[in-house]
N, C-alpha and C positions, 0 to 999 in steps of 0.2 A: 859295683855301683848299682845301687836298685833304678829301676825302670822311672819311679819319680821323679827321685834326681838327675835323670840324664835326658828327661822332656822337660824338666824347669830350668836348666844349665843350658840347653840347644834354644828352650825361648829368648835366652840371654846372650847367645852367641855364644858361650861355651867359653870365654875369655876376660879379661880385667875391661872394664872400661876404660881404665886411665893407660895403663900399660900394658895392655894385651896379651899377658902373660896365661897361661891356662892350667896352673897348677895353685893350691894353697886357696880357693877360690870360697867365696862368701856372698852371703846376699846381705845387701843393704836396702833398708828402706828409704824411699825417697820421697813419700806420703804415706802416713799413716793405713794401714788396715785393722783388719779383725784381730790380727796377730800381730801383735808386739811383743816386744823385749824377748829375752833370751830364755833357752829352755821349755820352749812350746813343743816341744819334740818332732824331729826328722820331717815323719810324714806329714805332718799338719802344716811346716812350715814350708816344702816343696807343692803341697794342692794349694797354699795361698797363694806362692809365689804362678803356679802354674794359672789360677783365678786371676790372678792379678797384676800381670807380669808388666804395667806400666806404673807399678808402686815402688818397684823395685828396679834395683843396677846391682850388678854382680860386680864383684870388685876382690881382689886379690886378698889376703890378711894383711897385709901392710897398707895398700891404702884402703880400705876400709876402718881403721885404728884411725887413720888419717882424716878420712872421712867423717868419722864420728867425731872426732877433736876438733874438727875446723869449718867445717861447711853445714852443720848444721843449727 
């Protein structure tokens, strides 16, 4: 795991918000930044989350799917 991801993952607790699970893990946005949607690539997406890390919640692949579908 590169050095970004695992200072953007520890800003986030390193765990699901909903389920506190620490594997399968994703970032979600929860306010708009510079970067959006999908395929921004790795590192650009870990220095925003790392810039920005009250735009985001870290959330598992399941409820993040969840997330996307229902709460926004």
């Amino acid at each position: 795991m590169n050095k970004l991801r695992i200072l953007a993952l520890g800003m986030l607790n390193f765990r699901c918000a909903r389920c506190f699970i620490t594997k399968k893990l994703e970032f979600a946005h929860t306010a708009p930044t510079q970067l959006n949607g999908r395929s921004r690539g790795q590192r650009a997406r870990f220095e925003d989350v790392i810039n920005n890390p009250g735009k985001y919640v870290l959330l598992c692949k399941e409820h993040h799917k969840e997330y996307d579908d229902n709460d926004k």
